[in-house]
N, C-alpha and C positions, 0 to 999 in steps of 0.2 A: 454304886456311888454312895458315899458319905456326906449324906446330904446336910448333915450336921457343920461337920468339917468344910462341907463349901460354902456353906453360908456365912462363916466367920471372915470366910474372906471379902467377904464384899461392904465394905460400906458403910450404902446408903440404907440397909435392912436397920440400920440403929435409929433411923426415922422416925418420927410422930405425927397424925395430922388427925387434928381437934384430939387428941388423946389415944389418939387408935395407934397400933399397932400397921406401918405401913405395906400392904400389899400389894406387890406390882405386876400387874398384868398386861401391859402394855409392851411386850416383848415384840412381838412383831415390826412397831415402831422405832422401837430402839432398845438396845437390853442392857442394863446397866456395866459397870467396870468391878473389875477386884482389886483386891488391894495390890497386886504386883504388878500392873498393868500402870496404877494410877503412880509407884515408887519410879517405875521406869521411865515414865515419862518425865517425873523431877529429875531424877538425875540425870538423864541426856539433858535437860535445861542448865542443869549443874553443871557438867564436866563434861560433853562432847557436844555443843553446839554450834554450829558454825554452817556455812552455806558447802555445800556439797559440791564435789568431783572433782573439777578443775584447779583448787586451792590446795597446795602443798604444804602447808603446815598444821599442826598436832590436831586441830581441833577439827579439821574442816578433811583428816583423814580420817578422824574416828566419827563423825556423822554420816561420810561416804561410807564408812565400814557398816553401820548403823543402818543404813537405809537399804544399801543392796543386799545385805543381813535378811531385811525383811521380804525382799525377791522372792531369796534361796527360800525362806522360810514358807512362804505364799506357792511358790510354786511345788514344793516339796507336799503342803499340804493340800495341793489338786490334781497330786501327778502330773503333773505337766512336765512335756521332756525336756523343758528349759527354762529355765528363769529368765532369759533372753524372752518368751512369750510372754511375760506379766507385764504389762502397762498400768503404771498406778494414774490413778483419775482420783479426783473429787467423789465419787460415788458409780453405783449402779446407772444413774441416772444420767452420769458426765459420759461412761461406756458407751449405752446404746448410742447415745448423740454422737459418741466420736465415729463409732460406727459407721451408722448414720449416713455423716458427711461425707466419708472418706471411700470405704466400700460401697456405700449404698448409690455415691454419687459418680462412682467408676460404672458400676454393673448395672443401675436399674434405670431403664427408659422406658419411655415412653410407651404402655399399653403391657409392660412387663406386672405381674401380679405377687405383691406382698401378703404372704401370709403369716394372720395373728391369730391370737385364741379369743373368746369374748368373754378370756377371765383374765384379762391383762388391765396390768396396775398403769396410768399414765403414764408412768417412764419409760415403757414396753409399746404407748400406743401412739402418743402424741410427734414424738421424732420420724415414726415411720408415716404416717397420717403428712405430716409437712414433708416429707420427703415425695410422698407419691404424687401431693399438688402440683410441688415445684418441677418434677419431671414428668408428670402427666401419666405415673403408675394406678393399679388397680389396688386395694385393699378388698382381702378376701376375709372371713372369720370360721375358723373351726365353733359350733356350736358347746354349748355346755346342755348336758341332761336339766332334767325338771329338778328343779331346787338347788341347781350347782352341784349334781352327786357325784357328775365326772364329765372328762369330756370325752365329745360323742368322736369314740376311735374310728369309726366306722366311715365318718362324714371327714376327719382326717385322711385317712387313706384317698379316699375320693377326692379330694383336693389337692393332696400330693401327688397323685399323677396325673396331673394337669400342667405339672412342673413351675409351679411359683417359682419365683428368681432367688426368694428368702424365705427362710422362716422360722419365723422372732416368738416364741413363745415360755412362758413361764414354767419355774421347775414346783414351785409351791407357791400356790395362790393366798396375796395375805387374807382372803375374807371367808375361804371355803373349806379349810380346814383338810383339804386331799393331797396331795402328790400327784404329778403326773409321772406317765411312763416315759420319761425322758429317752432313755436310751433304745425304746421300741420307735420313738415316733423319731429318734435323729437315723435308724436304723432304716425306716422305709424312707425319709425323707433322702440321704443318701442313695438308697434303689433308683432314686428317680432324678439325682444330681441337681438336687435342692442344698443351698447351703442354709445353714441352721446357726438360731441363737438362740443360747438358753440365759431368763433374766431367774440367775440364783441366791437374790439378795435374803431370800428366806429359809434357804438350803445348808449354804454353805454356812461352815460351824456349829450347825445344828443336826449333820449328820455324813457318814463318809462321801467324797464327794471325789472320782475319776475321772479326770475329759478325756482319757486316753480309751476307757471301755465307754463310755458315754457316747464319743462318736461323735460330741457336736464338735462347729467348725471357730464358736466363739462363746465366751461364757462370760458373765459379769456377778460382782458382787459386792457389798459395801462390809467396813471391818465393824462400824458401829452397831450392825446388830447381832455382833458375834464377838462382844467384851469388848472390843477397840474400841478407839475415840472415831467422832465423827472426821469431817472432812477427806476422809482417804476413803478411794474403792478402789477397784481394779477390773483389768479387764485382762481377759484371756482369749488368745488367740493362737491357731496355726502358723508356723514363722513364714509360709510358702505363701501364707493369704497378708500376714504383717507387712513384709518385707516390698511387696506389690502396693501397697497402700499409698497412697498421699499424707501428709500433717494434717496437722488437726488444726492446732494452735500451732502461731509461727513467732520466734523470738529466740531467747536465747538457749542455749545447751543443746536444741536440738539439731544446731547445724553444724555442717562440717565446715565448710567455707562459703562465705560471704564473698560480694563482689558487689561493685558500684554499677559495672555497664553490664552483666551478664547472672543467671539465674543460678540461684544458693547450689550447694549442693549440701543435701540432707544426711544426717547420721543416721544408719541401721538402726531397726528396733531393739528394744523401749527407746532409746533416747528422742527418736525422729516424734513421736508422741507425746512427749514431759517437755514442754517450749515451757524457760523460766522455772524460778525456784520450785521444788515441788514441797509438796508434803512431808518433810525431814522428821520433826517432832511426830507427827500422826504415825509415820513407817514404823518408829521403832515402839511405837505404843501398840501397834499391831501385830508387830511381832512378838510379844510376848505375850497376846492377847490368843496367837495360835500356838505357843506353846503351852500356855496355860489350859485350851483345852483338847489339847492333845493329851494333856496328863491325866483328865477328867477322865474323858475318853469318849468319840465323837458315838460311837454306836449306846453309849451305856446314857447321854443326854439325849437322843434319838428316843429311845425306848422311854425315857422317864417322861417326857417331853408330851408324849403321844398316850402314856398312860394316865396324866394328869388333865388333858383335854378330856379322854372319853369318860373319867369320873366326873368333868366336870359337866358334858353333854348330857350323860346321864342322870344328874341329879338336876339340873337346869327341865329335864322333860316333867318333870313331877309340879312344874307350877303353869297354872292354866294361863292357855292365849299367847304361849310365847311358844316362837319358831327359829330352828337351828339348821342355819346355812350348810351344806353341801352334805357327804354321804352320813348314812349313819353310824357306822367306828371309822373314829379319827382317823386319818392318816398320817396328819403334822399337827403340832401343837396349837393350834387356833380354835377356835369355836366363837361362831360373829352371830348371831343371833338378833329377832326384834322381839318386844313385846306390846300386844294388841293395846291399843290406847293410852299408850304410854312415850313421850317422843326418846328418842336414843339418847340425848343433851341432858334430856334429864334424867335417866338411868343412870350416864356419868357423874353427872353435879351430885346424886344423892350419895351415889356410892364412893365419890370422894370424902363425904362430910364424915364417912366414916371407914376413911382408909384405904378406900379400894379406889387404883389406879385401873381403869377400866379406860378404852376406846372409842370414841363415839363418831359416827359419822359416814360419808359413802366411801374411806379407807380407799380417796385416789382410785377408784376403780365405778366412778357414777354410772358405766353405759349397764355394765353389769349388775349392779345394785337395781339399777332401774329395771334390766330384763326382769330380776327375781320379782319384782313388786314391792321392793323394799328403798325406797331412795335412803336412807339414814337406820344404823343399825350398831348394836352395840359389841362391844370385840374385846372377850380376852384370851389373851397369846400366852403361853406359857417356855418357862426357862428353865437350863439346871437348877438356881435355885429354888423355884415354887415348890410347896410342898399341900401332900394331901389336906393339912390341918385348913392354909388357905383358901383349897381350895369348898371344903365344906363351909370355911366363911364366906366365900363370897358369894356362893348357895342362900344362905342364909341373908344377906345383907341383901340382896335382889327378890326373895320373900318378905323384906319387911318394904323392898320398895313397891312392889305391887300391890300391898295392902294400903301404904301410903296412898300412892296416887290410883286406886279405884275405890279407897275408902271398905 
């Protein structure tokens, strides 16, 4: 990677804040845009925007071109064996919900058991959690080891053949800094005819990503934290588990025919999923948000990603009283961290006054924050663009914070 070369392209790196030089390490949350991502989207504003599919003239064919464009494009980038399987959502978080209602509200009854991980982000937890009320399901938890180092494979297997009806677990946890084995645990889950969801909102874009070796049954992921604009995700799905599904949302585009005295009849998927105008603008800013790091190249951000967390883990252990989430070498770019006597808000606030876009907080994931003994904790995520120079600032700037606040 030409880290030099990629940084020109973004931006918001021409920032200041109180005189500083702006570092953003808030990736995890959301990662900024480049500059052909932010061009693309003005010009579909310019010259193809118009409401999509159904509209035959110039403009409202080159938005439909635009947005199924970004399908091909999403699906191309997950292997997926059809673009027919990509459902575009509002986010990761609109996914598991449609989920949720639709499969989760076909297959899971009463005394049926949902298994989660207990490093799952709300998105992951809360949909399933109200799904199992409302049908009188079980909620089960795969453990995590002491300090978040991994989770416990062992107490997995042993849960999986017990044959939960689902199971909904995370591919990169935002607070712990590891990777799971995705394709080992959709592997035994499968043995035991579990269907499986992986929430990849932290994965995809930040490193190659196969649902076809992967083996899970449904994947989800948002474009905003992989260069895209907000409001667009997606979800991914088998066409034999789509095709069986119920809507989501009911309105317009997704139906075939309507009727006054008798029940709709629903379009095949994606469309039976996308009720009313979808995300047209967001699509095509997504799509050249995966082309653009397709060119980077997913494995050579992977690698930079994970080598600029562990510098940063590592020079983070050289200051006294502060403790770093999950194993010891990175596996994903994250490192969440607290320090003793110090609250996380104000780790943030100081390290803003000079520059540094840091995390603060229980990072959507309180039950777990809580197991660790940590309700509030400080987080930063690392991106293509971060670089080693940052990252020895922000080393430094969390050494003049602990001298600050313990005097």
């Amino acid at each position: 990677m030409d880290i030099t070369q990629i940084r020109e392209q973004f931006p918001f790196l021409k920032e200041k804040v109180n005189g500083h030089d702006l570092i953003y390490l808030d990736n995890a949350a959301s990662s900024q845009k480049p500059d052909r991502v932010i061009r693309r989207i003005s010009r579909f504003l310019e010259s193809e925007y118009a409401n999509v599919h159904r509209g035959i003239h110039l403009l409202s064919e080159r938005a439909t071109d635009a947005y199924e464009d970004a399908r091909r494009e999403l699906a191309a980038f997950l292997n997926a064996p059809s673009p027919e399987e990509i459902i575009f959502t509002r986010g990761t978080t609109e996914s598991v919900n449609l989920v949720a209602n639709t499969w989760g509200r076909q297959h899971v009854k009463a005394g049926d058991t949902i298994l989660l991980t207990e490093m799952e982000h709300h998105s992951n937890l809360l949909p399933w959690q109200h799904l199992a009320r409302e049908v009188g399901a079980i909620i089960e938890y795969v453990p995590v080891l002491e300090n978040g180092a991994a989770l416990d494979l062992e107490a997995a297997k042993t849960l999986l053949a017990k044959r939960p009806k689902l199971f909904a677990f995370v591919h990169v946890p935002n607070t712990l800094g590891l990777e799971n084995p995705v394709q080992e645990l959709c592997w035994i889950a499968a043995k035991s005819g579990v269907t499986t969801f992986i929430d990849a909102a932290q994965s995809v874009g930040h490193q190659t990503i196969n649902v076809q070796e992967l083996g899970c049954d449904f994947l989800a992921c948002s474009s905003h934290k992989m260069c895209g604009p907000s409001g667009i995700g997606a979800l991914w799905g088998r066409k034999e588990l789509l095709s069986a599904m119920p809507p989501f949302l009911y309105g317009g585009e997704m139906v075939d025919r309507a009727f006054y005295d008798k029940p709709a009849i629903f379009r095949e998927p994606p469309a039976r999923f996308e009720a009313g105008t979808p995300p047209i603008l967001e699509a095509a800013g997504w799509a050249e948000a995966l082309r653009f790091l397709k060119a980077v190249g997913l494995t050579e951000i992977q690698q930079h990603s994970i080598a600029l967390a562990n510098q940063a883990a590592e020079g983070l252990r050289s200051i006294e009283g502060l403790r770093i989430f999950g194993p010891e070498v990175r596996q994903s770019g994250i490192v969440a961290f607290s320090l003793e006597g110090v609250h996380a808000h104000d780790v943030a606030f100081f390290a803003n006054e000079r520059g540094l876009a840091l995390r603060a907080g229980h990072h959507c994931a309180q039950p777990l924050m809580r197991k660790l003994g940590s309700p509030a904790s400080s987080r930063a995520s690392f991106y293509l663009y971060n670089t080693e120079e940052e990252v020895q600032a922000m080393i430094g700037i969390l050494k003049e914070t602990v001298a600050f606040f313990r005097g």
